[in-house]
N, C-alpha and C positions, 0 to 999 in steps of 0.2 A: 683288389676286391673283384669278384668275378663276378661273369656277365646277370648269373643269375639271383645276386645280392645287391642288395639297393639299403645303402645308410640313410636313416632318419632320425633327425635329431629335432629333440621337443624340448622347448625355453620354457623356462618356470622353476624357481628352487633353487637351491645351491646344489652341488653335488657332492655330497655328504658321504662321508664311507659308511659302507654297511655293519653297522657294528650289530651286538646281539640284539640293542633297544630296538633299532628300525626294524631286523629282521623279526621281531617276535611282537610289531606293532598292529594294529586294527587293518582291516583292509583300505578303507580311508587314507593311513599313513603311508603304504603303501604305493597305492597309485600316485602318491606326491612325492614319492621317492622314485617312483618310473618315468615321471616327467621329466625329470630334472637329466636322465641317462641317454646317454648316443645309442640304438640298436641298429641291427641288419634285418631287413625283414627279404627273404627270398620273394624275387620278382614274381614267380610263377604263381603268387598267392592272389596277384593283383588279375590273375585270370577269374579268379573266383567274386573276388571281391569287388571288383572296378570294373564297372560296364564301362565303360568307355575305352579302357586300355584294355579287354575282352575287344571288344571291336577293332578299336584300332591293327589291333596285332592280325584278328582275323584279314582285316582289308588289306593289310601289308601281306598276310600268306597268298589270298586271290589275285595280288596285284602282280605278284611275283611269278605264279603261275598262266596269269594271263599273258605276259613278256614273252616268257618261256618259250609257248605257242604259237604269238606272233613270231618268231624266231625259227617255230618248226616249218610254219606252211607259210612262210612270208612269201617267197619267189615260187610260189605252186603255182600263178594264174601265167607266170612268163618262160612255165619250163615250155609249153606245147609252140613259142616263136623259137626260143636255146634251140630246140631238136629239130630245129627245119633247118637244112642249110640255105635253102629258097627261099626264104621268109624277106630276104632284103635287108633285115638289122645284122649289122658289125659286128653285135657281139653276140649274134648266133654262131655257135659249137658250127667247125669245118666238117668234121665229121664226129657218127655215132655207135660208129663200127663194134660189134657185131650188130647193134641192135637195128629192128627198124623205128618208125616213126611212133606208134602206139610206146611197144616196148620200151622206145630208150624215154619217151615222155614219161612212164610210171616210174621207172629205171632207177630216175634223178630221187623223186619223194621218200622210193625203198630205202634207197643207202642212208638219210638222215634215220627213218621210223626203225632201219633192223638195228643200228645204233641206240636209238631210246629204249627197243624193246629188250635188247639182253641186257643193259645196265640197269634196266625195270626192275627183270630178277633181282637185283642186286642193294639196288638203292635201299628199298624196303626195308630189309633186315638193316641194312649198313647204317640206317638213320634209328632204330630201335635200338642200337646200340651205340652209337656215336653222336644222336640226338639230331634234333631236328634242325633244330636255327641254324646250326655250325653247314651241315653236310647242304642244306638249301644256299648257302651263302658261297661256299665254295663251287656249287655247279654254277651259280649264277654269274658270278666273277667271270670262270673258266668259259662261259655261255658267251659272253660279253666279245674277250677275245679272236674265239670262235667265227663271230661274225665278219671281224676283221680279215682273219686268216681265209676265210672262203672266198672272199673280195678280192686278193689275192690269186686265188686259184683258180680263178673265172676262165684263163684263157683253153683250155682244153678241158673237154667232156670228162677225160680220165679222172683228170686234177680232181677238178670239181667234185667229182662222185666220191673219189678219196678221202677229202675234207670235209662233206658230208657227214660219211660215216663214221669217222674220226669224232666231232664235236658232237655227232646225235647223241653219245654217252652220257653227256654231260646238259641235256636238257627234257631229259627223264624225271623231272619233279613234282609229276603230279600225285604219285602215289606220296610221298612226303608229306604233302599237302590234307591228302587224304585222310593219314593216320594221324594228322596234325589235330583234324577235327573229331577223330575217334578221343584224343587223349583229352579236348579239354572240354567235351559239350559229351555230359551221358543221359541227357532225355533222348529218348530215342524219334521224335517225331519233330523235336527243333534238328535233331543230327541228320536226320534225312534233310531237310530243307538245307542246312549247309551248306551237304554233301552234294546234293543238285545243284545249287551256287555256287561253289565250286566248280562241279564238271560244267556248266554255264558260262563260266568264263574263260574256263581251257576252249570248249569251242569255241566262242568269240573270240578269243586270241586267235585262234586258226583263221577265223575268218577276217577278224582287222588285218592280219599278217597280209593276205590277199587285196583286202580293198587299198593298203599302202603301196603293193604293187602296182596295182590298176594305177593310181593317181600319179605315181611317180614313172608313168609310162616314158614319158616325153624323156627323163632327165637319163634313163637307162634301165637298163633289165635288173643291173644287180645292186645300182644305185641304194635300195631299200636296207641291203646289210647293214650301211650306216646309221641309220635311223633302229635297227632293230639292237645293235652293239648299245646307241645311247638309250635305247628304253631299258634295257639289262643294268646299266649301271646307277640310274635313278632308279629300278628295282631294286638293288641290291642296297642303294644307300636307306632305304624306306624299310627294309625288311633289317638292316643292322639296328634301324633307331627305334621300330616299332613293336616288333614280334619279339613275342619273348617266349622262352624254352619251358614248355609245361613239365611239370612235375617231373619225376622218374619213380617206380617203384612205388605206386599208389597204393595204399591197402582199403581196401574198401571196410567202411564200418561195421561192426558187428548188426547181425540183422537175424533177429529169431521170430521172422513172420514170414509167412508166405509168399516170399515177392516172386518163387519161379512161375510161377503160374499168371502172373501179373502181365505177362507181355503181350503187346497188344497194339496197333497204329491207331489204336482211336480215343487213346488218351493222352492229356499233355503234362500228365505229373509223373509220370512212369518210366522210372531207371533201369536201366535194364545190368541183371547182373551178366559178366562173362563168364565164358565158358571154363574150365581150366585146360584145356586140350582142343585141337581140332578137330572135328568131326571131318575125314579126309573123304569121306565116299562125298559128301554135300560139297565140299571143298572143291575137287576137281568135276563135280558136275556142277559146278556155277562157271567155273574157270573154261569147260569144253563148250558150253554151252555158248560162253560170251564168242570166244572164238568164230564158231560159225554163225552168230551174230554177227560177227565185223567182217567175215570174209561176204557171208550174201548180202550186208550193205554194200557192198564193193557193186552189185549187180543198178542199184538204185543210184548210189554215187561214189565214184564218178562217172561208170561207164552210160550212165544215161542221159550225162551232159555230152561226154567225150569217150568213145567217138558217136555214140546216137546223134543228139542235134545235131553236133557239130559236122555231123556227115548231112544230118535230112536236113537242115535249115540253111547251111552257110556253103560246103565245100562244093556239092551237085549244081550249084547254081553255080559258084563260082568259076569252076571248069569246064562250065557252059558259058561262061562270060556274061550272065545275068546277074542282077542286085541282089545279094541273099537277101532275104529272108531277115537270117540273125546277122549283126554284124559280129563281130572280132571281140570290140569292145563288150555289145552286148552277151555275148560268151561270159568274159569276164566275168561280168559285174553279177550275172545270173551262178556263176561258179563261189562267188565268196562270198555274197547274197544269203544265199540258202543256209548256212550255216547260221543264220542270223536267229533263225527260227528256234534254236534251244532255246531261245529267253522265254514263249510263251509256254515251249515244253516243260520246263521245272516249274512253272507257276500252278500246271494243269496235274504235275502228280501227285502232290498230295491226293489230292480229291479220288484220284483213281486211288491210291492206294489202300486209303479207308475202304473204299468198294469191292474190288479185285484181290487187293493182297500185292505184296511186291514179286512174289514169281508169276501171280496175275497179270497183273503189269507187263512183265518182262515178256510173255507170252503172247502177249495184246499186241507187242509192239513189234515181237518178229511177224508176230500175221501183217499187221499194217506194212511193214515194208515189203512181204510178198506180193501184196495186194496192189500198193502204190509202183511197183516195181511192174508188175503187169499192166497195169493202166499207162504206163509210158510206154512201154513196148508196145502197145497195141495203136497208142494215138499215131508213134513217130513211124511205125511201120506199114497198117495198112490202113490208111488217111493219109491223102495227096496232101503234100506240104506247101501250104496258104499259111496266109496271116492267119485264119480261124484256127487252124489246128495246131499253129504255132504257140494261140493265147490259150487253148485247153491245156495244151501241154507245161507253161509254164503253170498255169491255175493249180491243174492235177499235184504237181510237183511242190508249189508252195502252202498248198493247206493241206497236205498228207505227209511234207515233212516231218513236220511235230511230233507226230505219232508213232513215226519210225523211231524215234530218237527215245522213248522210254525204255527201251530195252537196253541202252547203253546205261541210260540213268539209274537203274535199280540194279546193276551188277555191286556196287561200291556199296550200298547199304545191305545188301544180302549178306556179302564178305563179313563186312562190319559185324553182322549180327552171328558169325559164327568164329570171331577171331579171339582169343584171347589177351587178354594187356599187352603181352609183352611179344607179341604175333601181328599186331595191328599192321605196321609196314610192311610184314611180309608177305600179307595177306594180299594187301592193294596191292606190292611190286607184281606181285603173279596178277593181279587184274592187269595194270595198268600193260606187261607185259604183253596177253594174251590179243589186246585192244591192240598195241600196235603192232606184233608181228602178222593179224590178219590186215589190218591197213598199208602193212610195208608188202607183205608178198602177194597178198590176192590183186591188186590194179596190176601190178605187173604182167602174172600169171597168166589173165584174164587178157589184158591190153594183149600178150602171147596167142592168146589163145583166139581175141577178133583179129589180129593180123594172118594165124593160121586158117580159120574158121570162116566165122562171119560175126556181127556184131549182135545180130541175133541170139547167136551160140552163146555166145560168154553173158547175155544179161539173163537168160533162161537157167545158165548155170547157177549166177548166182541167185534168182529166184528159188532154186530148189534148196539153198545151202540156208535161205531163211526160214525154208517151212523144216529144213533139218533142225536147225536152232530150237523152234517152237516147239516140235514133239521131244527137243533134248531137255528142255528147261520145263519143260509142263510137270515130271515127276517132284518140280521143286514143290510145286503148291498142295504139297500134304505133307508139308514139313511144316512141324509148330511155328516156326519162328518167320515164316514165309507165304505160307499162305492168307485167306481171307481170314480173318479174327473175328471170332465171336462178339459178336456188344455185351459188355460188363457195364455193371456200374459202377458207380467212380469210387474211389476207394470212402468215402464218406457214407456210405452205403451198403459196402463190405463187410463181410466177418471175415478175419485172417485167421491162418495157422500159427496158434500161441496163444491164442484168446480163450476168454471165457465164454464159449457161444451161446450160452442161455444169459447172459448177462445182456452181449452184447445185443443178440436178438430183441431183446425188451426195450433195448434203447431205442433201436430201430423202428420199433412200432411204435412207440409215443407212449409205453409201459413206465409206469414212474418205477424209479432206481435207485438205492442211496445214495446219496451224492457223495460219500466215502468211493464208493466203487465206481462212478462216473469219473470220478478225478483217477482212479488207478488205470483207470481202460485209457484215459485222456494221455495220459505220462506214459505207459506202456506205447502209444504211439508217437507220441513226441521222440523219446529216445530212437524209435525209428524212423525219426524224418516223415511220419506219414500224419495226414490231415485226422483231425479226432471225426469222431460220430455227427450228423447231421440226425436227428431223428425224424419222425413222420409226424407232422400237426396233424391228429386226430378230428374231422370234424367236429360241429358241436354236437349232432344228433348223437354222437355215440356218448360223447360226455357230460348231456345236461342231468340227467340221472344222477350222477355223482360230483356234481359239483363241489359239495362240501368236502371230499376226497381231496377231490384237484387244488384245492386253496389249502387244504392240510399241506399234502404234497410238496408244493408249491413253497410256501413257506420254512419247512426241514430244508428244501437245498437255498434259499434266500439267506436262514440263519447258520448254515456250514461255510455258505461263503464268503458271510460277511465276518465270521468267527477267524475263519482261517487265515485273512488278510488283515486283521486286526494285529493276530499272534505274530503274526513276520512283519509287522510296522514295529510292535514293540518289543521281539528280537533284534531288531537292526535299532532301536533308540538305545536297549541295554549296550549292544557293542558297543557303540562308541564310549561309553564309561567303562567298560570292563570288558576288554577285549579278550580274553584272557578264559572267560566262560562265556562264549557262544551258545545258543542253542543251538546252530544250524552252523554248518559249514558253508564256505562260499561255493563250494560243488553243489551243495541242495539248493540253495539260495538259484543259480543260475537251470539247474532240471527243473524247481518250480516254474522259473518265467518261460521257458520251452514250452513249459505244456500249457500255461495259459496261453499263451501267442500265438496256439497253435490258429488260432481263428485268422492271421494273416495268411493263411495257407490254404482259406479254403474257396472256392468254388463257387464265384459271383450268383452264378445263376440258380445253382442250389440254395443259397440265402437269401436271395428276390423271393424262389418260388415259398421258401418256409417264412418270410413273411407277409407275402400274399396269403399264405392261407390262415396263418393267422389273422390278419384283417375281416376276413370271410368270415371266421369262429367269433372275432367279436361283433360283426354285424350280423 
């Protein structure tokens, strides 16, 4: 039985062969014939069906990606002792030839991220068509080892940088993850929130990966592989038993109403349909855009911990033989720290995105980082380096993080929103790609560029490569599907394309209707998954005039309803004696109870305020 088949077997009955009596019996007999039967129900349905195994799966895809992570930036906070021969520890690298000390410290992080970012390309697609769970489960194994083998190759710079980039192939699974959430979450306003939870915990992985270093100082530099190998394989065991393989080849329902025009961040009922094609010009200007996004973060961090502080707080004193300033440690814990700060970033875009728009957003947040980027260069270079200018600096640094960090976060639901089904992976491998080839080459580059330079140079550089960013992604926000959205009202308030607009209109205003044509507008939307009409309570002033109207009125939909519910009680009492002449089929029988039930679907707030005002009309 395969992984995405789950037998369930239901006691009650004999199991009886299906001869022509069962099969041409009432529906009644039927269902006492299903009991009694073993079936296969596909796992991926319990996506739909089972919150809890929805969850679950999803916490196994986060938990897997946050490993990952720790795994990518584990030993970041102990490369800049590795590349000192002078540092005093044993297992600092003898030498780092050609590079120098900046260079060969970015040097190390590159060869893992140019590894994640060309297998990015790749993964995407490769998991669109080889599926998600399997291809996640294989990088994750292969991850595990990985860790092992670099443990191993500690003893020379070369080694190391080799085995780096060797295993970085193989811990490229956040785009995975990504299209993980494209395929089985299509509101589009829960799928951003995910999708932020998601990239939330890829950086907290990055950053726990750092604070395991820090703690495991004492035991050794490379010590933490061990630890990052066993979190890989409790990963991998959680995501075998937990996550399960959504769909393939979804067909979307028939829909003969206007939903293109429906999309919008500011409602939470709202499906959004896909594309059937990629729009390439939006395509590669979100993909260039993110790029120099991640290269002129490179100008805020890291270069503004390392080598900025780390020159103005810690070394100038040092080789003065005065007490920094910053300690060593405190480097550290200020370097994996900061990363800490996407958790209140994905909590704060929503809010921005209703307001701005997601290329608003994205826009906002390259400014902030120019912005925060300046205000560090300005504290740590001309303000004498005291404790005061050392606590601005951290201050600046840690509440203007946040803000930087929204332009990483709205790259993934941009994609999203212009990817097709069967495009979803490939869409995010090219994010996920674009994300770490500027984080693998630009610190280098850069770290190149203050060793040639000054460290001035390279954080000016990349302040200019953020405000690039901003005028690159600004054309996004006159894109329908990206910019600010209009305020609509909620579809219970609408008239859609396929309707009867004079019909519907009358419903809306609180126009009495025939209650024939009330239930047809009501079914017409049911079959579409959409909530029926809400109409308008009419004050009394406009209706004491016609009172006697409104209780006519009033009365004709009392007695259709109570006609109608009478006729299908004593069609379903005729079935069971004569199954054989129905009135109704069990297909009508089941589109009737859709459209009554449509009121589970509707809009708390809307039914407070319609019977508030009725309350008002009866007093």
């Amino acid at each position: 039985m395969g992984d995405d088949e789950e037998a369930v077997e239901l006691v009650g009955g004999s199991e009886a062969a299906a001869d022509e009596g069962v099969m041409s019996a009432s529906l009644y007999d039927r269902f006492d014939q299903w009991r009694s039967h073993r079936y296969i129900l596909p796992r991926h349905y319990k996506l739909q069906t089972e919150e809890d195994t929805r969850k679950y799966s999803l916490w196994s895809v986060n938990f897997m990606i946050t490993c990952s992570a720790i795994n990518t930036k584990m030993l970041n906070p102990n490369f800049a002792v590795m590349c000192n021969p002078y540092s005093g520890n044993p297992e600092s690298f003898e030498s780092t030839s050609p590079f120098g000390f900046n260079s060969a410290t970015y040097f190390l992080p590159m060869c893992t991220l140019i590894g994640v970012a060309i297998a990015s390309i790749f993964i995407g697609t490769m998991s669109d068509r080889l599926g998600r769970k399997s291809l996640m489960l294989v990088l994750g194994w292969i991850s595990a080892v990985g860790s092992i083998v670099k443990y191993f190759t500690r003893h020379t710079f070369w080694g190391f940088c080799i085995s780096n980039f060797i295993f970085g192939f193989f811990l490229g699974n956040l785009p995975i993850g990504m299209a993980y959430i494209g395929d089985v979450e299509q509101n589009q306003k829960k799928k951003e929130q995910l999708l932020g939870m998601l990239v939330g915990c890829f950086v907290l992985g990055n950053s726990g990966g750092g604070i395991i270093a820090v703690l495991m100082a004492d035991v050794g530099l490379f010590a933490p592989l061990w630890v990052g190998a066993g979190l890989m394989v409790i990963a991998n065991i959680l995501g075998h038993k937990y996550m399960i393989e959504p769909a393939k080849n979804v067909v979307d329902k028939p829909v003969d109403i206007d939903i293109e025009d429906k999309f919008t961040l500011n409602e939470d009922d709202e499906d959004v349909k896909r594309p059937e094609v990629i729009d390439q010009k939006t395509l590669w200007n979100i993909v260039g855009g993110a790029l120099l996004d991640n290269i002129g973060s490179t100008g805020l961090f890291p270069l503004c911990l390392s080598p900025l502080a780390l020159e103005t707080y810690y070394a100038q004193f040092e080789m003065k033989g005065e007490e920094p300033i910053m300690s060593i440690l405190a480097y550290q814990w200020l370097s994996v720290c900061v990363a800490l700060l996407v958790i209140p970033s994905t909590q704060m875009t929503p809010w921005f995105f209703e307001r701005l728009g997601v290329a608003g957003v994205c826009v906002f947040g390259n400014s902030c980082t120019a912005i925060v980027t300046s205000l560090l260069l300005m504290i740590g270079t001309a303000f004498p380096a005291t404790n005061l200018s050392f606590g601005f600096f951290v201050l600046t640094m840690y509440s203007g993080f946040p803000f930087t960090v929204f332009s990483q976060l709205t790259t993934g639901p941009m994609l999203d929103a212009i990817a097709p089904a069967d495009k979803i992976g490939f869409v995010q491998g090219l994010n996920n790609a674009s994300m770490n080839f500027g984080m693998a080459l630009a610190p280098w580059v850069f770290g190149m560029l203050a060793d040639a330079t000054s460290t001035t140079a390279a954080i000016i550089t990349g302040i200019c490569f953020s405000v690039a960013a901003a005028l690159a992604n600004a054309p996004l926000m006159r894109h329908p599907l990206m910019g600010k959205q209009a305020p609509k009202p909620p579809p219970q308030k609408r008239i859609f394309k396929g309707e009867d607009e004079e019909i519907v209109q009358k419903m809306l205003s609180g126009s009495y209707v025939d209650p024939e044509l009330t239930l047809e507008i009501a079914k017409h939307r049911a079959i579409n998954g959409m909530p029926t009409v809400v109409p308008r309570v009419r004050p009394y002033a406009e209706e004491k005039e016609t009172l006697g109207k409104l209780t006519k009125d009033a009365s004709a939909t009392f007695e259709f309803r109570r006609e109608l519910a009478d006729r299908i009680l004593a069609g379903l009492a005729r079935g069971k004696d004569d199954p054989e002449n129905l009135e109704f089929s069990k297909e009508e029988l089941v589109q009737f109870l859709n459209t009554v039930s449509r009121g589970d679907n509707q809009d708390q707030e809307l039914i407070d305020q319609a019977t508030t005002d009725v309350g008002v009309w009866m007093g």
